[in-house]
N, C-alpha and C positions, 0 to 999 in steps of 0.2 A: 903397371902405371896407375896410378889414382885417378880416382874418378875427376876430380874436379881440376887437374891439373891436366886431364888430355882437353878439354875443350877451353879456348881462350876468349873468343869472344863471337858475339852473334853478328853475322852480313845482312846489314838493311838497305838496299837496295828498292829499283822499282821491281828488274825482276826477282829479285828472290818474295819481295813480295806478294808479287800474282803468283809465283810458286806453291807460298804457302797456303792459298784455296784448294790447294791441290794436296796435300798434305807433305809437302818437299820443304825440307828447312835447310839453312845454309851456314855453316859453323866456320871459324878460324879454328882451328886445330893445332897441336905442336907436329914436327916435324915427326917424330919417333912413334907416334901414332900408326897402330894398323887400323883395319875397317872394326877387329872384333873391340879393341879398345874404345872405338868412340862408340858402337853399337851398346859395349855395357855401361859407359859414362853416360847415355843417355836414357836407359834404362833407372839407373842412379838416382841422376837427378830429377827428372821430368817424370819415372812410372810409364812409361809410354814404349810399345812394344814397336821395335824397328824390323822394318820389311825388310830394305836394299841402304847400303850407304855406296858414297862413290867417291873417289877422293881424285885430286889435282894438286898439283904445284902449282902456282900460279909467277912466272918470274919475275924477275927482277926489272924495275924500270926505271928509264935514265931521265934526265927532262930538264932544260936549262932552266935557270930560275931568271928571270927580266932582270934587267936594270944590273945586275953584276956578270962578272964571268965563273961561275960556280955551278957544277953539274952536281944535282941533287938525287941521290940512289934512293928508292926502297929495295927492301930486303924480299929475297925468296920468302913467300911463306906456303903452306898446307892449306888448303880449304876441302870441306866435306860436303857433299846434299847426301843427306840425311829424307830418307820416305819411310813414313809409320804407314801399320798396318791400319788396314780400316778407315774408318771417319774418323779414326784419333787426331787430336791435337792441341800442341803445346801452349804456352807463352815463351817463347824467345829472350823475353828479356830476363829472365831470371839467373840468367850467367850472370850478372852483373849486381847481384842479391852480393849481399856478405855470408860467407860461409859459416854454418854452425860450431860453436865453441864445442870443445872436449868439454865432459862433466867433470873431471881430473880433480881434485883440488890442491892446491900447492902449496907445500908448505915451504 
């Protein structure tokens, strides 16, 4: 799996963010993800040497929406905490960077 397609987006939170004093980061993940896939996709992009990762499903939730009758799903997704070794740590927001162009040239 490619590095930049196992992690999808960063969870900001309050807690993930008293987490992160702690050195715990908290990723959306794709589904097909194991622990070692997001431990090298974070290695990848951040440089940053992973301890433990821990993963969850988190399910699906149902929830009327006011004023109509129309029941509104989110979808199952993956979520990770992610702990580096040491005093390491990231910036989070850099999922959200644009990804480096190939030097390829095309003719």
């Amino acid at each position: 799996m490619k590095n930049y397609n196992t992690i999808i987006q960063t969870v900001l939170t309050e807690k993930s963010s008293r987490e992160q004093e702690k050195g715990k980061y908290t990723f959306v993940v794709t589904r097909e993800a194991t622990k070692i896939d997001i431990k090298h996709a974070i290695k990848a992009i951040y440089g940053a040497d992973v301890e433990t990762v821990r993963t969850m499903l988190v399910p699906k939730k149902t929830r009327y929406i006011k004023g109509r009758y129309l029941w509104a799903k989110r979808p199952v997704h993956k979520k990770a905490i992610v702990t580096l070794k040491g005093k390491q740590s990231i910036d989070p927001s850099k999922i959200g960077a644009k990804k480096p162009k190939s030097t390829k040239d095309k003719k």
